[in-house]
BABA-606651 format. One record per residue: z, x, y of N, C-alpha, C in turn. Coordinates in steps of 0.2 Angstrom, whole numbers, padded with zeros to 4 digits, always signed. Layout:
ZXYZXYZXY;...
This chain:
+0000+0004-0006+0000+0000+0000+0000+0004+0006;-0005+0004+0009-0006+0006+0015+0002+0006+0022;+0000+0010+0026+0006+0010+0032+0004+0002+0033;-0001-0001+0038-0001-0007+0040+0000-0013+0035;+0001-0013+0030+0002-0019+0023+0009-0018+0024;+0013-0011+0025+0019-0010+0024+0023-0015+0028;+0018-0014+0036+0022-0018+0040+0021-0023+0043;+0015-0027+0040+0015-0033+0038+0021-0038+0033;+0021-0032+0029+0027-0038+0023+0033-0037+0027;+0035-0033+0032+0042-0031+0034+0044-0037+0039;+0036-0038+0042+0036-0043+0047+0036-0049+0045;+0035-0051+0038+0037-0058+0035+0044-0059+0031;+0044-0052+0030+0053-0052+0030+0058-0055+0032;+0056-0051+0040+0060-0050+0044+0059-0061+0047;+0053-0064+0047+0052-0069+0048+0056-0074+0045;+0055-0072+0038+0060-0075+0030+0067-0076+0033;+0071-0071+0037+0078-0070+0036+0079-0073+0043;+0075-0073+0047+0076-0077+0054+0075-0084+0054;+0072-0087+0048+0071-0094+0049+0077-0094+0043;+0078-0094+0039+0082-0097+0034+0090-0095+0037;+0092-0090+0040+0098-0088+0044+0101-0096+0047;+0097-0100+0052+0101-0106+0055+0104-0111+0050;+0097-0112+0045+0101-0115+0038+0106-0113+0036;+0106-0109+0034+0114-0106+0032+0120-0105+0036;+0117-0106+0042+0123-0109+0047+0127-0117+0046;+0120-0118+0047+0121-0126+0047+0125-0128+0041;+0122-0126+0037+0125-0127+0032+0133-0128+0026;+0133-0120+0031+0140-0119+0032+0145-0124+0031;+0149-0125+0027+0156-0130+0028+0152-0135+0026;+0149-0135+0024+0145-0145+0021+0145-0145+0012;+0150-0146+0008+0149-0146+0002+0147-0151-0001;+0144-0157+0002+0143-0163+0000+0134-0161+0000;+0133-0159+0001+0126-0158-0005+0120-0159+0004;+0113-0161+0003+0109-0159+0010+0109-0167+0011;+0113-0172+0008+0113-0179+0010+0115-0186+0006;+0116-0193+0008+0120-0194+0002+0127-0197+0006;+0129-0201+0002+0135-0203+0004+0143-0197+0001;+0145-0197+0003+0150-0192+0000+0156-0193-0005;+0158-0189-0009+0160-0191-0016+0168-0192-0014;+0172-0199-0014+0178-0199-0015+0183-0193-0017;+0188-0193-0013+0193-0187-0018+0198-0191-0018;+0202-0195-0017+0206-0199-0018+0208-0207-0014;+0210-0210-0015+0212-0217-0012+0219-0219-0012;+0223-0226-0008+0230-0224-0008+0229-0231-0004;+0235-0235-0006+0235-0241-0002+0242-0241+0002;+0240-0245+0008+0244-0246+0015+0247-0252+0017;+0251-0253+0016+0254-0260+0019+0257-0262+0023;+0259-0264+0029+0264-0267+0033+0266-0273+0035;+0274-0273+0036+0277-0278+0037+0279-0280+0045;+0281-0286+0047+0284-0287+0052+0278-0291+0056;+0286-0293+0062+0280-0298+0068+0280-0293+0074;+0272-0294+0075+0272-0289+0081+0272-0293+0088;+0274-0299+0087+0272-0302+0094+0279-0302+0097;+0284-0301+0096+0290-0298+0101+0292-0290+0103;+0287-0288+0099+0286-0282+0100+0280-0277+0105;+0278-0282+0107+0271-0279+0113+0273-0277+0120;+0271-0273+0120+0273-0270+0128+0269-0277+0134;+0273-0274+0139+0272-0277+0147+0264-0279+0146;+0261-0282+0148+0256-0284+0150+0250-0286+0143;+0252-0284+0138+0249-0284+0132+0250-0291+0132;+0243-0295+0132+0244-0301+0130+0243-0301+0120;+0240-0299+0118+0239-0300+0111+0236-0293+0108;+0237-0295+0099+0234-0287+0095+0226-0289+0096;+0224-0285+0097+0216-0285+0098+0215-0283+0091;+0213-0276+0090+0211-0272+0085+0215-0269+0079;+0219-0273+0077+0226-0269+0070+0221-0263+0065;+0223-0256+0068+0220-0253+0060+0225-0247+0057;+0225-0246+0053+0229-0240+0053+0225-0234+0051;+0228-0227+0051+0224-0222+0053+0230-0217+0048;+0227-0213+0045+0230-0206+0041+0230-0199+0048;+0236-0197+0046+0236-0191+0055+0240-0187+0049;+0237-0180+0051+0239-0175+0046+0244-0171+0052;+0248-0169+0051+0255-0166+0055+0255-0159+0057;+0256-0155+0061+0255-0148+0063+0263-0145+0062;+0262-0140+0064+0268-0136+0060+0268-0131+0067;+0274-0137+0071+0279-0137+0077+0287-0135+0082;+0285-0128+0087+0289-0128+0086+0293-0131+0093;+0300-0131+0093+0301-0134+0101+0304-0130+0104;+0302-0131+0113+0305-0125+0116+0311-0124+0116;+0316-0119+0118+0323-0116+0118+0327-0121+0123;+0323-0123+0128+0326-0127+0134+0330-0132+0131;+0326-0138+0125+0325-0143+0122+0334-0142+0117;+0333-0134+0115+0337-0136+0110+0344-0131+0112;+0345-0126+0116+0351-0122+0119+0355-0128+0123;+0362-0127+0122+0365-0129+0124+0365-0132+0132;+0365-0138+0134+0365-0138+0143+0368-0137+0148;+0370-0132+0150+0370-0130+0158+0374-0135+0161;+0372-0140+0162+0375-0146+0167+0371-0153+0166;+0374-0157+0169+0374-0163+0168+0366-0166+0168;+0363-0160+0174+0356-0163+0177+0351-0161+0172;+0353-0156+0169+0349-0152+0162+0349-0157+0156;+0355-0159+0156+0355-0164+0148+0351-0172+0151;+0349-0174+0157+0345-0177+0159+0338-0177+0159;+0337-0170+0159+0331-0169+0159+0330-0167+0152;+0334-0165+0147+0333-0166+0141+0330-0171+0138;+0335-0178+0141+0334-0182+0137+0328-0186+0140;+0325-0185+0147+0319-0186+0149+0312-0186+0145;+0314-0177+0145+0307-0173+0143+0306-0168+0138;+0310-0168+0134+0308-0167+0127+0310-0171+0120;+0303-0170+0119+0302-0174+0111+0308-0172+0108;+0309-0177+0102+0312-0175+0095+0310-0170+0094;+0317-0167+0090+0316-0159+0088+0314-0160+0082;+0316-0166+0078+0314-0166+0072+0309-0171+0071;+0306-0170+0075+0300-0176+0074+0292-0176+0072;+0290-0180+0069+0283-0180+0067+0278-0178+0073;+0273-0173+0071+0271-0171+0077+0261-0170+0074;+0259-0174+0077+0252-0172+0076+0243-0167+0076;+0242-0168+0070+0237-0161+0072+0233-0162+0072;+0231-0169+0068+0221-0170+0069+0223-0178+0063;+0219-0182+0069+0218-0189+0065+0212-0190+0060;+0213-0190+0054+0210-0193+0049+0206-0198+0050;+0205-0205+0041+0203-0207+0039+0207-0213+0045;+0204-0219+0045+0205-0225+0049+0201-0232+0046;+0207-0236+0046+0204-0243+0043+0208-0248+0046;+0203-0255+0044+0207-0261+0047+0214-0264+0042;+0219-0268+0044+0222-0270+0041+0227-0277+0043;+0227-0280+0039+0231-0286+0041+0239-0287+0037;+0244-0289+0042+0251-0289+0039+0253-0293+0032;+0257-0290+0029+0255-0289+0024+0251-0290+0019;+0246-0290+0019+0239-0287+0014+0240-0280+0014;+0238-0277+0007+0236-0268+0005+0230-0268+0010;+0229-0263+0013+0224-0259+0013+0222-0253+0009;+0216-0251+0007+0213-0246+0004+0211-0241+0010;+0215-0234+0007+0212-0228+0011+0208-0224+0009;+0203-0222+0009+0198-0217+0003+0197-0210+0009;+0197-0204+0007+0197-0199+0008+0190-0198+0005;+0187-0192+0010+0180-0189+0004+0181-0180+0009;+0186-0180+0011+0187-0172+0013+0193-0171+0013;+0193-0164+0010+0200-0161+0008+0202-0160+0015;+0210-0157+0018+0212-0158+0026+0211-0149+0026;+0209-0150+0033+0207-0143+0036+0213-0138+0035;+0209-0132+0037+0214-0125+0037+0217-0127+0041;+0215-0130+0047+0220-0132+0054+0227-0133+0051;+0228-0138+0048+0232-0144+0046+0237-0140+0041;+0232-0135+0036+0237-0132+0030+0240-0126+0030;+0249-0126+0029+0254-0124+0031+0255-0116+0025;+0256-0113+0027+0255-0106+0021+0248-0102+0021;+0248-0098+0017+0243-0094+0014+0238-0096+0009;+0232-0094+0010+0230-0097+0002+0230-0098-0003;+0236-0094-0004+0241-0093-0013+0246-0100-0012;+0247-0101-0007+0253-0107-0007+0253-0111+0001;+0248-0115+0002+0251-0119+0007+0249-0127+0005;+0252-0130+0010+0252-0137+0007+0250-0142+0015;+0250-0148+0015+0246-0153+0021+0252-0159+0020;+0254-0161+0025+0258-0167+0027+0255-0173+0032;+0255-0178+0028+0251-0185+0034+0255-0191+0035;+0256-0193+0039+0258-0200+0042+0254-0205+0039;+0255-0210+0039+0249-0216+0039+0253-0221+0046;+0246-0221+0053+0250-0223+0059+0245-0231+0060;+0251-0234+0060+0249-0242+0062+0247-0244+0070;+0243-0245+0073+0240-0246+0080+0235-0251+0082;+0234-0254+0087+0230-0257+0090+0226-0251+0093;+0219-0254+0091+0214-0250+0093+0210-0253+0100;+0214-0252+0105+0212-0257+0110+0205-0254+0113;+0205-0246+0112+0196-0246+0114+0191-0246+0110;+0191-0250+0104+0185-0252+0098+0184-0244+0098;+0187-0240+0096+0183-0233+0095+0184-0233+0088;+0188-0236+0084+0187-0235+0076+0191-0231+0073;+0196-0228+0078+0199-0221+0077+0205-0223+0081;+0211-0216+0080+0219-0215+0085+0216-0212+0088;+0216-0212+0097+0216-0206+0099+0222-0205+0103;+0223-0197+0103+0228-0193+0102+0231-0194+0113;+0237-0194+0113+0239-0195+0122+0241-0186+0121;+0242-0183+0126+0244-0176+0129+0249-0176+0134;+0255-0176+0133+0260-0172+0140+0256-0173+0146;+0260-0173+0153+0256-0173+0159+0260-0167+0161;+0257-0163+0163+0263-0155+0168+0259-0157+0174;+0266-0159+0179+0266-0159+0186+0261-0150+0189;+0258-0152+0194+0252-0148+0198+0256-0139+0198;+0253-0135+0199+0255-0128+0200+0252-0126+0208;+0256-0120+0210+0250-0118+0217+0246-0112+0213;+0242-0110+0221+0240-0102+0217+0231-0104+0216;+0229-0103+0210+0223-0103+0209+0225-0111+0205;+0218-0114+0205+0216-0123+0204+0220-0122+0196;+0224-0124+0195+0225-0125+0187+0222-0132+0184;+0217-0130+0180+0214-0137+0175+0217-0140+0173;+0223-0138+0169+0226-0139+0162+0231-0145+0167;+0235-0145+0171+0242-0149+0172+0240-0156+0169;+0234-0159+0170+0234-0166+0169+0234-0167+0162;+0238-0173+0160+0239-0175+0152+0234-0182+0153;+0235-0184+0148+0229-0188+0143+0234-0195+0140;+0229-0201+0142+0237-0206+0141+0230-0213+0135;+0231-0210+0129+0227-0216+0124+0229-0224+0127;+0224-0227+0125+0224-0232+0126+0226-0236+0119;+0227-0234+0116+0230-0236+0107+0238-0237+0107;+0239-0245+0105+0244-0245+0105+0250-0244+0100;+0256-0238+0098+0256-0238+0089+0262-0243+0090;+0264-0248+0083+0266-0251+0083+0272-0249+0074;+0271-0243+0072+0272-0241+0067+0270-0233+0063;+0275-0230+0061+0271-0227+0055+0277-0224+0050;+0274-0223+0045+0277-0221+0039+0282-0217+0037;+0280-0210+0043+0285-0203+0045+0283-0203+0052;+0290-0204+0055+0290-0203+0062+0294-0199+0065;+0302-0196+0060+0303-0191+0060+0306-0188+0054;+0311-0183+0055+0314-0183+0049+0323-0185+0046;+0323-0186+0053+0330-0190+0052+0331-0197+0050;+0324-0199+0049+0325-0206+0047+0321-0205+0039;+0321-0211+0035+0318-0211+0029+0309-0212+0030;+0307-0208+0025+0299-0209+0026+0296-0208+0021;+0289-0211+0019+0283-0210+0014+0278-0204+0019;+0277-0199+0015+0271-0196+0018+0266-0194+0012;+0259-0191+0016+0254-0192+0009+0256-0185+0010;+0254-0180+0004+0255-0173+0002+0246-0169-0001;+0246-0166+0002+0241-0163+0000+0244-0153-0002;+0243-0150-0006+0245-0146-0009+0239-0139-0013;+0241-0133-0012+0237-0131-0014+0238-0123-0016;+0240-0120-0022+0243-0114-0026+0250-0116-0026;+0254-0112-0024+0260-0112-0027+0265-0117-0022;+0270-0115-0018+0275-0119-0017+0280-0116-0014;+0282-0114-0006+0287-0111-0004+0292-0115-0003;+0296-0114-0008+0302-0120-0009+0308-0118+0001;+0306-0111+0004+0311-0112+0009+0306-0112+0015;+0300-0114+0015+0297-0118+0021+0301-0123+0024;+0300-0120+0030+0303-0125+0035+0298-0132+0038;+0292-0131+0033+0287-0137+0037+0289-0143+0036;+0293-0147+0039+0295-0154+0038+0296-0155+0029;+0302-0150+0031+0306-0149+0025+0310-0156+0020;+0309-0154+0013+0312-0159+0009+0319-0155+0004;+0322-0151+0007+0327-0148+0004+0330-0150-0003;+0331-0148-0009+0333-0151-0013+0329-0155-0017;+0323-0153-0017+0317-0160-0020+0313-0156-0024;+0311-0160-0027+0306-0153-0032+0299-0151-0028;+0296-0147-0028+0289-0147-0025+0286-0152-0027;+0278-0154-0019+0274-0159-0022+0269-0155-0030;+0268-0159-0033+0261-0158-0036+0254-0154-0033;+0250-0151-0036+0244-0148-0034+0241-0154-0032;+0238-0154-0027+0232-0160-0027+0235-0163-0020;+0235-0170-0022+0236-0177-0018+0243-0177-0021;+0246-0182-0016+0253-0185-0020+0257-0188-0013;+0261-0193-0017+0264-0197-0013+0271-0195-0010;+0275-0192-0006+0282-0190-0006+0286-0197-0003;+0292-0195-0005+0296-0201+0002+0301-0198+0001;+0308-0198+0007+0314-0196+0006+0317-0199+0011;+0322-0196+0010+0330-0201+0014+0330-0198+0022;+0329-0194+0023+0328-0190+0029+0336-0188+0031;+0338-0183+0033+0345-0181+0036+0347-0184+0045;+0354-0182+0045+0356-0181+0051+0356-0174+0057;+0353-0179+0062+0352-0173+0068+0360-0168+0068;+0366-0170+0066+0368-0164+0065+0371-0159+0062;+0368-0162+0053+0368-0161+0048+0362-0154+0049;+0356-0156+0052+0350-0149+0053+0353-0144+0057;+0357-0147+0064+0356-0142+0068+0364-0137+0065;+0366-0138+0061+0372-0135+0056+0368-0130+0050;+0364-0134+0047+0360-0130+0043+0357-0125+0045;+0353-0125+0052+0348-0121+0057+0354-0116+0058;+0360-0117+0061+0363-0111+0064+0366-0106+0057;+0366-0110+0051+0368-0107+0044+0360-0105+0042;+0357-0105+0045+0350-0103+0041+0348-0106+0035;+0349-0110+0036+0348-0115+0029+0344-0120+0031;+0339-0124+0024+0338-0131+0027+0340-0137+0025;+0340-0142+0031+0345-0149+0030+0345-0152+0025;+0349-0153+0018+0350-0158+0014+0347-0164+0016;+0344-0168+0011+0343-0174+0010+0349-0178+0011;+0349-0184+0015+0354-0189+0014+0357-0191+0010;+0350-0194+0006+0352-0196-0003+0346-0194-0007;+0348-0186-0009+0343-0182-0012+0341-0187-0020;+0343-0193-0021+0340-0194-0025+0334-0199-0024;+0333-0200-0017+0326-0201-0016+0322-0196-0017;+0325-0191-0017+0317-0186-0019+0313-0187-0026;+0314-0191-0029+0313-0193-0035+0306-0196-0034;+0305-0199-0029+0299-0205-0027+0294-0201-0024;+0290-0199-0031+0284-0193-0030+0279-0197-0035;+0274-0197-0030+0269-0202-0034+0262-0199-0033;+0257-0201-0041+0251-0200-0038+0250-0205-0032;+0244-0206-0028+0242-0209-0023+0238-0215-0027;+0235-0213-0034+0232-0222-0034+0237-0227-0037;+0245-0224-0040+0250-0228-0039+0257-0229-0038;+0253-0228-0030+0260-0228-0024+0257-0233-0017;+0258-0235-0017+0258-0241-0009+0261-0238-0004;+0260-0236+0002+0264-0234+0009+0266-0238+0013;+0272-0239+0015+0273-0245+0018+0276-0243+0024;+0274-0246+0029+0275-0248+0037+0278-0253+0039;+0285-0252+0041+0287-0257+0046+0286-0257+0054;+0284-0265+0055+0281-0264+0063+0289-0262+0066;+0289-0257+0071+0291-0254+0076+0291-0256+0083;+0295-0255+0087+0295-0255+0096+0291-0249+0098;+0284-0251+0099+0279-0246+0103+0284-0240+0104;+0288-0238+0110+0295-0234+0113+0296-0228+0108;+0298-0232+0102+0301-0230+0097+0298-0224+0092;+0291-0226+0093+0287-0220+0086+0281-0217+0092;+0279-0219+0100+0276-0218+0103+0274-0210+0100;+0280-0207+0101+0278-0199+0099+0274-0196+0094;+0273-0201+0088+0267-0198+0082+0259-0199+0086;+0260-0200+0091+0251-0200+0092+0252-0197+0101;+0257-0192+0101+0257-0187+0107+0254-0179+0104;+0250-0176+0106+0248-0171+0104+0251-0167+0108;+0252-0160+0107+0258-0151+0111+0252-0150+0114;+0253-0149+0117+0247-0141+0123+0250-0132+0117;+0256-0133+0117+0258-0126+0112+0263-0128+0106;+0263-0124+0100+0266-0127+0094+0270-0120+0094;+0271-0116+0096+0275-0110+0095+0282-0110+0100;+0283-0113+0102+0289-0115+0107+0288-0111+0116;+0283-0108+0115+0281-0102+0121+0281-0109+0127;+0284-0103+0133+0284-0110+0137+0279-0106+0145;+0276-0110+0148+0272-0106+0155+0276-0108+0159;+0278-0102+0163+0281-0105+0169+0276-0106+0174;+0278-0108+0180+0271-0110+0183+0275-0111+0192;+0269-0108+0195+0268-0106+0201+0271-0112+0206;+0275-0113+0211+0278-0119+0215+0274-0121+0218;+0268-0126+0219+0264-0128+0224+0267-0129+0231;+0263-0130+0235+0265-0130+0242+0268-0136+0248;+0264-0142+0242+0270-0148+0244+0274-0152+0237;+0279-0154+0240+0283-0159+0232+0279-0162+0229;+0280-0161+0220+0275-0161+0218+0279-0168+0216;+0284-0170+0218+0285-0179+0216+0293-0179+0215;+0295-0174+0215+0305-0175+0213+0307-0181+0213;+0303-0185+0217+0310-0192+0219+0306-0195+0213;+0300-0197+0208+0300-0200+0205+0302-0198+0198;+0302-0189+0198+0304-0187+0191+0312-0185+0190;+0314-0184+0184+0320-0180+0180+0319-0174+0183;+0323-0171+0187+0325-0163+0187+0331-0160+0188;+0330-0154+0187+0337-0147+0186+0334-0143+0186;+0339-0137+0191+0341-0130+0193+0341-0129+0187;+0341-0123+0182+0345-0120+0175+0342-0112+0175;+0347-0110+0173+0347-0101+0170+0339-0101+0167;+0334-0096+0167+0331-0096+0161+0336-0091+0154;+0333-0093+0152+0337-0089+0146+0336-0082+0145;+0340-0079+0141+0341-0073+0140+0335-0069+0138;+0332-0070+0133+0325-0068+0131+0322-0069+0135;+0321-0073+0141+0316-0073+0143+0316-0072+0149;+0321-0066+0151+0323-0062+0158+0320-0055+0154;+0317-0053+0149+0317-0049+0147+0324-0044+0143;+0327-0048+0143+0335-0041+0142+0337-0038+0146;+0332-0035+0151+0337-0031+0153+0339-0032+0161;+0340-0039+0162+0343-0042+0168+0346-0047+0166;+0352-0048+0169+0355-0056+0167+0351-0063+0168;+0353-0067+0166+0351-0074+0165+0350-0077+0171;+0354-0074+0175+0355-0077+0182+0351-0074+0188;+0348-0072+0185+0342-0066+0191+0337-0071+0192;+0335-0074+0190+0331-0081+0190+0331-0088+0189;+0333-0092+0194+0331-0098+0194+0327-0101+0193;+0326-0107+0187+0321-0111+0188+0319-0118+0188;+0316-0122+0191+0316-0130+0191+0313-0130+0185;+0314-0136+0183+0313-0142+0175+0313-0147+0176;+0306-0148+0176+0306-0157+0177+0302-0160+0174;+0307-0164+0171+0302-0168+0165+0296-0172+0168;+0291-0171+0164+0284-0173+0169+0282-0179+0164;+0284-0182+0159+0282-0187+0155+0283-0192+0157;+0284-0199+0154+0287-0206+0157+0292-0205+0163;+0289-0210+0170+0285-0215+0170+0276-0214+0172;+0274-0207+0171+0267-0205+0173+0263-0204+0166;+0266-0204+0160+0262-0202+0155+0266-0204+0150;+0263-0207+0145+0265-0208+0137+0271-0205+0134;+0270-0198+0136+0270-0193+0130+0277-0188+0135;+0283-0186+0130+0285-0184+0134+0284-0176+0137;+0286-0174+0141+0286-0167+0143+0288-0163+0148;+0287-0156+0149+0291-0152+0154+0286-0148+0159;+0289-0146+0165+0285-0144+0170+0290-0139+0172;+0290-0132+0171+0294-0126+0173+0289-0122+0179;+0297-0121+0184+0292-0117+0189+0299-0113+0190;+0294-0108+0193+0299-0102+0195+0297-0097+0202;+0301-0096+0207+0301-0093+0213+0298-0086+0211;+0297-0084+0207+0290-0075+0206+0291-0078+0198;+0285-0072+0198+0283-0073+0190+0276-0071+0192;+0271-0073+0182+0265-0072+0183+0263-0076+0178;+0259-0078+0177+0255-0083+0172+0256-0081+0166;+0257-0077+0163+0257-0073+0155+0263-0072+0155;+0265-0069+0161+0275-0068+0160+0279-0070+0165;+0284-0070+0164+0288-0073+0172+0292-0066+0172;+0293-0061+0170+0296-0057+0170+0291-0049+0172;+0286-0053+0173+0282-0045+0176+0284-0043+0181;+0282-0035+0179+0285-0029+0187+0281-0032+0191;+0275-0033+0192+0270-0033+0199+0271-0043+0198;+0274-0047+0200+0272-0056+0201+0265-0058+0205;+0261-0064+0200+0257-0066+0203+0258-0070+0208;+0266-0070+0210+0267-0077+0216+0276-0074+0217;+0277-0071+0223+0284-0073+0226+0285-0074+0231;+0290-0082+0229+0292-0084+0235+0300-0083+0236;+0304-0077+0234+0309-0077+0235+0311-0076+0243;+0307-0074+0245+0309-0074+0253+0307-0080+0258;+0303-0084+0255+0301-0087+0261+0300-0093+0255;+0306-0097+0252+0304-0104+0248+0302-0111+0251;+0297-0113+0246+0295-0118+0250+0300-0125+0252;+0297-0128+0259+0304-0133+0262+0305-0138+0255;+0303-0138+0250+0304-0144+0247+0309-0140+0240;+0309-0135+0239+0313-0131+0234+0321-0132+0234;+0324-0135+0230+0330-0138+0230+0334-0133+0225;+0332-0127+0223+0335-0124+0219+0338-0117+0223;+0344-0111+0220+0344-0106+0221+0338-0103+0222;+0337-0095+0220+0332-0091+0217+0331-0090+0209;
């Protein structure tokens, strides 16, 4: 073969691997074959009770859309504010303001979605396993926890969607992010909503089993099964955990002989009791961060609302001066930025110097310790 024949075939090669590459892109992640409806992996019926017409928010004349929806759970952590001991009176206000349940159902990514009517089963069919997102471990051992969440789907979208924290405005450069996100979906129930109460959740499961996972722990209970599977338990007390927690331990089950109640899913039913909206709101609020990390943020130039939020002066905490200054070298406002502006609870930290990635950097993207703004109610 001559040089030009050589690079003729090089140049259809090269053609070959350039057209078939986006395929292979495309393709990517699609195991369900080039078309086709998708092969069922499992099924699981849902059921709820209760009247929901004394339970409808202000202005809500009737249930429009009843569906429930499968919400697979993230693996959440809560900031230090939420859980260190309070300061003063203004701080445990603003606790109980603007931070979620510590042990509470927290969401990652909404699933499968169907209609349903009070008490009638519904069937829920899955035809995809839950994402790496959602699964808790390595891929010798991790496993997948889901709610089944009861809602009026008041924008016919077919789906939950998910409300976001509101954070009150920052100065400095334009921040995007402050604004939260308020669903139109009203939930009315769901099956794990935290862990101190009793719950059914679906279980997805994959190698082995780290019996001292802390992901929305079942202490005491045998692991789930490989696969699909039904859990329910008794759930513990808020100070039965935080005993456990400072013992490095995790919280016994109530009445660990619910942990018995492990079912495959084609013969277990999930049961929902209708609920006060109020009350499970938080299973369809999504985190902006799951590692407890928190962003201080720069004081804007006028009140960014005091008189209609929760606020307190408080220490930042010890870790978070760095070490090697006291706790009290820095003040900072806390104000609960959730209810009455947004669904979902949450916080808004501001500190007189700092910088976006640290509040403790040598050089500050912003101080005003000399010159604070007239609206700043705090020390330094």
């Amino acid at each position: 073969m001559d040089g030009a024949a050589r690079r003729g075939v090089a140049a259809v090669r090269r053609g070959a691997i350039i057209c078939i590459a986006p395929l292979l892109a495309a393709a990517c992640g699609r195991l369900q074959g080039f078309g086709g409806e998708q092969t069922p992996l499992v099924s699981f019926d849902v059921v709820f009770h209760g009247d929901l017409a004394p339970l409808r928010p202000p202005g809500v004349a009737d249930v429009h859309a009843l569906r429930v929806a499968l919400v697979w759970g993230a693996q959440w952590l809560t900031e230090p504010f939420c859980v260190l001991p309070a300061e003063s009176g203004d701080a445990a206000a603003v606790i109980a303001a603007g931070c979620r349940d510590t042990f509470g159902f927290v969401p990652a990514a909404v699933s499968v979605s169907a209609p349903i009517t009070v008490d009638v089963p519904t069937t829920l069919t899955l035809s995809q396993l839950p994402g790496a997102d959602v699964m808790v471990g390595d891929v010798t051992a991790r496993v997948a926890y889901g709610s089944l969440v009861l809602f009026d789907d008041y924008d016919d979208s077919g789906t939950l969607e998910l409300s976001m924290p509101h954070r009150l405005p920052s100065g400095g450069r334009r921040e995007e992010d402050f604004r939260g996100s308020d669903s139109r979906d009203v939930i009315y129930g769901a099956s794990f909503f935290t862990m101190t109460a009793p719950d059914q959740r679906l279980a997805y499961r994959e190698g082995e089993f780290d019996m001292l996972s802390a992901f929305y722990p079942r202490a005491g209970c045998d692991p789930p099964p490989r696969g699909f599977s039904v859990l329910a338990a008794s759930g513990f007390s808020e100070a039965a955990a935080l005993a456990a927690t400072l013992a490095g331990q995790l919280p016994p089950e109530t009445y660990p002989s619910d942990c018995l109640a492990t079912q495959p899913p084609a013969d277990a039913t999930i049961t929902i009791q209708a609920q006060t909206p109020p009350d499970v709101v938080e299973v369809g609020c999504d985190e902006r961060t799951a590692d407890s990390s928190i962003r201080y943020r720069e004081p804007p130039t006028n009140d960014p609302g005091l008189a209609i939020h929760t606020w307190a002066c408080a220490h930042l905490p010890t870790f978070d001066t760095g070490g090697s200054s006291p706790a009290s070298s820095l003040i900072q406002l806390v104000v609960a930025s959730g209810p009455p502006e947004g669904r979902c609870k949450g916080l808004t930290h501001y500190t007189l110097r700092g910088c976006r990635e640290d509040v403790n950097c040598p050089v500050p993207d912003w101080d005003f310790t000399a010159s604070r703004p007239a609206w700043w109610p705090c020390g330094q």
